[in-house]
C-alpha positions as CSV (number, residue, x, y, z in Angstrom):
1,X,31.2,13.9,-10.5
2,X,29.7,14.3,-7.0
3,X,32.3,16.5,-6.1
4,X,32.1,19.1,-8.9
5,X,28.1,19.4,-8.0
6,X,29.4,20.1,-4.3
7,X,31.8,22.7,-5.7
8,X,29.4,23.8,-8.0
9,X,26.5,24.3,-4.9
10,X,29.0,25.9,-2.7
11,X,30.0,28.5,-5.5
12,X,26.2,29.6,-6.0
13,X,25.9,29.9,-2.6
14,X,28.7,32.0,-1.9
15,X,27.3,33.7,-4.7
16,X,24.3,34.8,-3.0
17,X,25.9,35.4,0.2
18,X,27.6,38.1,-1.4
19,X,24.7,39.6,-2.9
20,X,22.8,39.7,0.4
21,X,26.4,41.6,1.6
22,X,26.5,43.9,-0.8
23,X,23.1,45.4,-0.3
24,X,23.6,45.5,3.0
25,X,26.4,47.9,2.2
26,X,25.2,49.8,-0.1
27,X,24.9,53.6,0.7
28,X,21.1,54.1,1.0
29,X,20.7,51.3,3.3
30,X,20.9,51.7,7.4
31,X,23.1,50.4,8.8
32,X,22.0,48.3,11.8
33,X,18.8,45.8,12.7
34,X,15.4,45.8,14.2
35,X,14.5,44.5,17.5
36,X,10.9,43.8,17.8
37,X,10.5,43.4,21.8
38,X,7.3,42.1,23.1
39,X,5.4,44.5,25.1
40,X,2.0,43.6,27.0
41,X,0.0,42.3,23.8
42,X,1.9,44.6,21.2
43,X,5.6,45.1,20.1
44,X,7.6,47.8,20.4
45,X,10.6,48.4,17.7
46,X,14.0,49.1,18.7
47,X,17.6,50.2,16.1
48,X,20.4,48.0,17.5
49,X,23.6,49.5,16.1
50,X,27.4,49.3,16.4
51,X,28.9,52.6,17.3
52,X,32.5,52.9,17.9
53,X,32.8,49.1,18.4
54,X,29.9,49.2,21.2
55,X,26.1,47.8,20.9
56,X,23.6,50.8,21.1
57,X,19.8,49.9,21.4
58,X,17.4,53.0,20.5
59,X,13.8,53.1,20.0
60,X,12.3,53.6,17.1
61,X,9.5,55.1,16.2
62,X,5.9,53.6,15.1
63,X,5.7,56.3,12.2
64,X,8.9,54.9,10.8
65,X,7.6,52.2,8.8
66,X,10.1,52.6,5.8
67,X,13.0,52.3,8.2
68,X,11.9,49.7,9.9
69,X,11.2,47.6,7.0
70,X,14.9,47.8,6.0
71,X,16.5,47.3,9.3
72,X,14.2,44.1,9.3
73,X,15.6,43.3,5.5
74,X,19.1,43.7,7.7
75,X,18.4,41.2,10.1
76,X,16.9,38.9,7.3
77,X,19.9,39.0,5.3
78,X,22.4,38.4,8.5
79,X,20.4,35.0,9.3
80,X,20.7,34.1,6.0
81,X,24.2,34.9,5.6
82,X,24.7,32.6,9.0
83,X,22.9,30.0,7.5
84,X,24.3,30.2,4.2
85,X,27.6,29.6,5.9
86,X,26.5,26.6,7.3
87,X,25.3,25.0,4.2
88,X,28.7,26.3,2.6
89,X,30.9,24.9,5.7
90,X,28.8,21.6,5.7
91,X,30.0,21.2,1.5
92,X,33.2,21.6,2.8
93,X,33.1,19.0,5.5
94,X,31.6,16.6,2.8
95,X,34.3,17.3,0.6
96,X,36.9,17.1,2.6
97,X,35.9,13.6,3.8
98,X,35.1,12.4,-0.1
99,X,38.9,13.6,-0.9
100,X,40.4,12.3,2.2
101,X,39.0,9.4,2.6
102,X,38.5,9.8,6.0
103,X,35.5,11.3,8.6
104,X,36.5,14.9,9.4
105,X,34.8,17.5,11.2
106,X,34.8,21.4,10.2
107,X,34.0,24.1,12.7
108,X,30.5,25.4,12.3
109,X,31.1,27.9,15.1
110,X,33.2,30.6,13.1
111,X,30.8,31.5,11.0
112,X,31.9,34.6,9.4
113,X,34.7,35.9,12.0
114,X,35.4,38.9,10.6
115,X,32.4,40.4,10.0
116,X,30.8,43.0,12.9
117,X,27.5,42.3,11.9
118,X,27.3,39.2,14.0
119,X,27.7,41.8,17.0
120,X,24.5,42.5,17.0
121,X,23.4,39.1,17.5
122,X,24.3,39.3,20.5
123,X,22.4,39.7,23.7
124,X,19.5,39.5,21.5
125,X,16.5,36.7,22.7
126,X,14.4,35.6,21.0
127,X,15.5,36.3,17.5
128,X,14.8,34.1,14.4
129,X,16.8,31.5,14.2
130,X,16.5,30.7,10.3
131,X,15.4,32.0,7.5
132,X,12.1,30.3,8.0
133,X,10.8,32.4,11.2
134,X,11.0,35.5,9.4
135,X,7.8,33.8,7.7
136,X,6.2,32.5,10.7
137,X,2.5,33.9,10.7
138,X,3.1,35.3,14.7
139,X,6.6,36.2,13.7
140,X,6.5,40.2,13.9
141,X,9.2,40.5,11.0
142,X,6.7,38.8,8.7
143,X,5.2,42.0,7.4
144,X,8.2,43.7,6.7
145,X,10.2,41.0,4.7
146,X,7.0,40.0,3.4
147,X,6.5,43.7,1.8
148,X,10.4,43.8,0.9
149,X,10.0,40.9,-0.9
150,X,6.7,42.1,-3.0
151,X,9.0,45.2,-3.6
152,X,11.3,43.8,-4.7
153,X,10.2,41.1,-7.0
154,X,7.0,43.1,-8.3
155,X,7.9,42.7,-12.2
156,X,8.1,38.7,-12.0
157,X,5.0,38.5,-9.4
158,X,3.1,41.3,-11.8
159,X,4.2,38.8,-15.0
160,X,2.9,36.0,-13.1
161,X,-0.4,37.0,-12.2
162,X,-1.6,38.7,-15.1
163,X,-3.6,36.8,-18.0
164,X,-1.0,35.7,-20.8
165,X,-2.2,35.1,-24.1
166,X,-2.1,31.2,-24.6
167,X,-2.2,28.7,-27.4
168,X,-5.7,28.8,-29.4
169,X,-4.6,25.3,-31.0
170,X,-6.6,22.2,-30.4
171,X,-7.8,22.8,-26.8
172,X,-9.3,19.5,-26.7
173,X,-6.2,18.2,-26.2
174,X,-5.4,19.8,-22.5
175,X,-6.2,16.8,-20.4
176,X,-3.4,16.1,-17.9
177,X,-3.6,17.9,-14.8
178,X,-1.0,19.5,-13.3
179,X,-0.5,20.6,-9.7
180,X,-1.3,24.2,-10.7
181,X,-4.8,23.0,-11.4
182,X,-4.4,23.6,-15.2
183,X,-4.0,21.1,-17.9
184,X,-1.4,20.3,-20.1
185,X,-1.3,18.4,-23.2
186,X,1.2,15.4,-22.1
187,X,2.4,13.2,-19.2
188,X,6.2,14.4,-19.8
189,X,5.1,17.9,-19.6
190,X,2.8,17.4,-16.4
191,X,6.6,16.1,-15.0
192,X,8.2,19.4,-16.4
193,X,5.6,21.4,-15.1
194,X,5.2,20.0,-11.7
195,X,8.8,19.9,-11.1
196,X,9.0,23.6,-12.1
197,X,6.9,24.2,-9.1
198,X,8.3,22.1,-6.4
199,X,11.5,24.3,-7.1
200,X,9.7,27.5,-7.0
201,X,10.3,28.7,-10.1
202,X,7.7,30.7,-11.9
203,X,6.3,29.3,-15.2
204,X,3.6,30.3,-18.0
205,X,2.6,27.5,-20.1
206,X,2.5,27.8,-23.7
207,X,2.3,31.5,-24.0
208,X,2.3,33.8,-27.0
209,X,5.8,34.5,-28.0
210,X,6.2,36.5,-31.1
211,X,8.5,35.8,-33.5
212,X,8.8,38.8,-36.5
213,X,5.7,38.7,-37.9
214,X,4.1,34.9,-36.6
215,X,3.6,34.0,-33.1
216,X,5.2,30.5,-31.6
217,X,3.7,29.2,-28.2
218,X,6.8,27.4,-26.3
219,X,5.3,25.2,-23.7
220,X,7.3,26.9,-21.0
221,X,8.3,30.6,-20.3
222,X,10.5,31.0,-17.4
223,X,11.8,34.2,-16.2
224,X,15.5,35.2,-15.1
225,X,15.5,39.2,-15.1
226,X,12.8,41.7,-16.5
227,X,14.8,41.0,-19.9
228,X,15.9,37.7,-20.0
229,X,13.6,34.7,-20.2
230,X,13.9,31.0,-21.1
231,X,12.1,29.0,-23.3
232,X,11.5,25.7,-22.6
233,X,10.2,23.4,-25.3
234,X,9.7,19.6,-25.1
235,X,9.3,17.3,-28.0
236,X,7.7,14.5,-27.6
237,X,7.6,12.1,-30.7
238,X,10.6,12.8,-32.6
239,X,10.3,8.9,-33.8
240,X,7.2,10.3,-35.8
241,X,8.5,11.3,-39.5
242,X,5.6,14.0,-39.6
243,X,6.3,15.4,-36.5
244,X,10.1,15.0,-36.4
245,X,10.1,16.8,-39.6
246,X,7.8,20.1,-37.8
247,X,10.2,20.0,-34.8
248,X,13.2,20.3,-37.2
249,X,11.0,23.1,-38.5
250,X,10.1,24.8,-35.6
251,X,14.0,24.7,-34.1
252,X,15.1,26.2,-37.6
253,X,12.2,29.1,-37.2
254,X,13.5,29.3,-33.1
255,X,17.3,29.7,-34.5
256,X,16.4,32.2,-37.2
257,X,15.0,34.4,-34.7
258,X,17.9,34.6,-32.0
259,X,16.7,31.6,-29.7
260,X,19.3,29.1,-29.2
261,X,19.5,26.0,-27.5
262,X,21.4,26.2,-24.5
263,X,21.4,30.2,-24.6
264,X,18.1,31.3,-23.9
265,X,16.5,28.2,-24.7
266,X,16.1,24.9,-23.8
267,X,15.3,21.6,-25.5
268,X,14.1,18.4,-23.9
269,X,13.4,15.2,-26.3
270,X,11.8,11.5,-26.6
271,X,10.8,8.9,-28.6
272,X,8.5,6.2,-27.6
273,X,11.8,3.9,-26.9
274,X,13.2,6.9,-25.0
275,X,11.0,8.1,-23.1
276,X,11.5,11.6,-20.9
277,X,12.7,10.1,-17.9
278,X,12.8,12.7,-14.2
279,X,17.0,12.4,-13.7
280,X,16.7,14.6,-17.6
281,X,13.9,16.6,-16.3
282,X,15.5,17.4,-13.0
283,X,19.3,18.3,-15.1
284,X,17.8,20.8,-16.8
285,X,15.8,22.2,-13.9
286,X,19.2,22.2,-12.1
287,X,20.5,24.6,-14.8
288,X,17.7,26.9,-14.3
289,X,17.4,26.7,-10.7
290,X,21.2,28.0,-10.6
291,X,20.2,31.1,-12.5
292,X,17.0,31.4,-10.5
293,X,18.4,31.5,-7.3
294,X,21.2,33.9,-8.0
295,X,18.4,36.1,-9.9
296,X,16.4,36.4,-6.5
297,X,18.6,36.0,-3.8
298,X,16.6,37.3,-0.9
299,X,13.7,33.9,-1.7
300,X,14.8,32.2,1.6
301,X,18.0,29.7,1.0
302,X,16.2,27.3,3.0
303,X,13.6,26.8,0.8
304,X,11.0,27.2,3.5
305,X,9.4,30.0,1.5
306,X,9.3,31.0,-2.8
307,X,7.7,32.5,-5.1
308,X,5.0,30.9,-5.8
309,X,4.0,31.7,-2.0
310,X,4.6,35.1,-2.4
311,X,2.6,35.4,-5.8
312,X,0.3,33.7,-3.3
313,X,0.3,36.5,-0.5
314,X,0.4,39.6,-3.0
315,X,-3.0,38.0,-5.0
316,X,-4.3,37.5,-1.2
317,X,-3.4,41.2,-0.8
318,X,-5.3,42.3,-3.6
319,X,-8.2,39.9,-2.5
320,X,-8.4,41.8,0.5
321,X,-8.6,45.2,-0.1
């Protein structure tokens, strides 16, 4: 079982090391990075190319702020190929020694041979060396991947932030915290809702979703693309006939209207014998977070930055102007 997750983990990955390829190869984009080189109190930008097989370094001017964003987007993407790659050669390590029985060691310092990309790594000081620099508040790259980012993942951020219409029924009965600093109506779905978070996938609790002509209010909407979402409900005292017999007709009203379990919905259950326990919480969010992380590839694979930070910088943005 351990080994199908590893497979499973080093599938997605090289999943989203091939999306980050492909846009770097797609015919708009430049080809080649940006060099921000430290000059007195200021940088200055330089284009570091391959030509004919050989490293060219031009200057580039201040002006060009569209071009500089997506040679930075370039550079981005190569450091998170490379340390994609690791993650994917370390699975294979792992699995190896799981299959063999044995300790075995797999080169980590072939990472993506064939690839000329990697020239321009070279000769280059004091680039980022993960993911996470790009994000460092004196890193210079910040503002451009930063404003790729916003870009690029406006409709979730923009679905985020705006004002949802919620649940009118029995307010009284929000009184569990969560670490939004909202609410909710249980314990088992302050565990949902927090876990949702620590992964860094965006949420709405309980928000209007119509049905034909009546409105349901699933207590979690969770975004994939611009037109596919999941709901997420939770019942929580199916060993109650009254409310076992509403859930059966709430599923029935969900079925009726093209949501399915396990398609574009998801179901989590308890009674007061079973209750909702993390290791079910954290399967289902495993699901998601598969789906979530091949929907927006260029959220750091190092986890040192997601969306809920970004929603964080744009409503910052807007706070500031």
């Amino acid at each position: 079982m351990f080994i199908n997750n590893l497979y499973q983990e080093k599938t997605l990955l090289q999943k989203i090391q091939k999306t980050h390829l492909e846009k770097m190869y797609t015919p708009d984009n430049p080809s080649g990075i940006l060099v921000c080189q430290k000059k007195d109190n200021d940088y200055r930008w330089l284009i570091k190319d391959l030509h004919d097989g050989r490293l060219v370094t031009s200057p580039l001017r201040k002006t060009d702020k569209q071009l500089a964003e997506k040679l930075a987007v370039n550079l981005y993407r190569i450091i998170c190929i490379q340390h994609l790659q690791i993650q994917i050669d370390t699975i294979n390590s792992t699995i190896r020694c799981l299959e063999s029985g044995k300790q075995s060691k797999f080169p980590l310092d072939n990472i993506l041979p064939n690839h000329p990309f990697k020239d321009l790594l070279n000769n280059f000081r004091r680039r980022p060396q993960s993911p996470a620099d790009f994000f460092d508040l004196n890193s210079p790259y910040r503002q451009f991947i930063l404003s790729h980012l916003q870009s690029e993942y406006s409709w979730v951020i923009e679905w985020y932030l705006n004002p949802y219409k919620k649940n009118p029924d029995h307010p009284e009965q929000l009184i569990f915290p969560v670490k939004l600093g909202f609410k909710v109506r249980s314990k088992s779905e302050v565990l949902i809702a927090d876990r949702l978070y620590e992964e860094g996938i965006l949420y709405h609790y309980e928000e209007q979703l119509i049905l034909s002509d009546h409105s349901s209010y699933p207590d979690f909407n969770i975004p994939i693309t611009l037109y596919r979402k999941y709901a997420w409900e939770h019942f929580g005292a199916m060993d109650k006939p009254l409310y076992f017999n509403r859930t059966r007709g709430r599923i029935m009203d969900y079925l009726d209207h093209q949501w399915f379990p396990g398609i574009n919905m998801l179901t989590t259950y308890e009674t007061k014998q079973n209750p909702l326990t993390e290791e079910q919480v954290d399967h289902v969010i495993s699901w998601i977070e598969s789906r979530y992380r091949l929907a927006f590839p260029d959220i750091p694979p190092d986890k040192s930055f997601n969306m809920y930070d970004l929603a964080a910088y744009v409503k910052s943005q807007r706070g500031s102007q």
